[in-house]
C-alpha positions, 0 to 999 in steps of 0.5 A, spaced: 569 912 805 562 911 807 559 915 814 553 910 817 549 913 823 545 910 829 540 911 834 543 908 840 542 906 847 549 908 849 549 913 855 555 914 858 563 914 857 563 907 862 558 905 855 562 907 850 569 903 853 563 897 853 563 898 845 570 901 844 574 894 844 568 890 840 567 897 834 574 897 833 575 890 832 571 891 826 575 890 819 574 897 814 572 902 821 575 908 820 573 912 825 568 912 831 564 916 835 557 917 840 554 924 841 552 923 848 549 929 848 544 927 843 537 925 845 538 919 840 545 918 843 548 918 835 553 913 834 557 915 827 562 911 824 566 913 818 567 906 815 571 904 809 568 897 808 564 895 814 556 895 813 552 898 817 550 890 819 557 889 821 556 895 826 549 894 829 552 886 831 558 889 834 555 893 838 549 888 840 555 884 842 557 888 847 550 889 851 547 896 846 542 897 842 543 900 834 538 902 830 541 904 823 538 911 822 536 913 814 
């Protein structure tokens, strides 16, 4: 299992059920979360076969930025 992180634009719990439906629809998505105490808005995703591509379109699709962080 991999763990992919991103700096987010996600700032609120109406944005996280904004992305929810779209990150949990993706194939091989373990486990997600965003730390919306983090100044970047941390999303972290626990992922058995998602690539990091995958999570960025999902949540671009839903309206958010995500920028994978090295």
């Amino acid at each position: 299992m991999a763990t992919l992180t991103f700096k987010t634009n996600i700032k609120c719990g109406n944005c996280v059920a904004a992305v929810t439906p779209h990150l949990n629809a993706l194939d091989g998505v373990e486990t997600w979360e965003v730390d919306l105490k983090d100044p970047n808005r941390t999303l972290t995703v626990e992922t058995d076969g998602a690539d990091a591509g995958a999570v960025k379109k999902a949540v671009e699709t839903a309206g958010y930025k995500a920028e994978p962080v090295a």
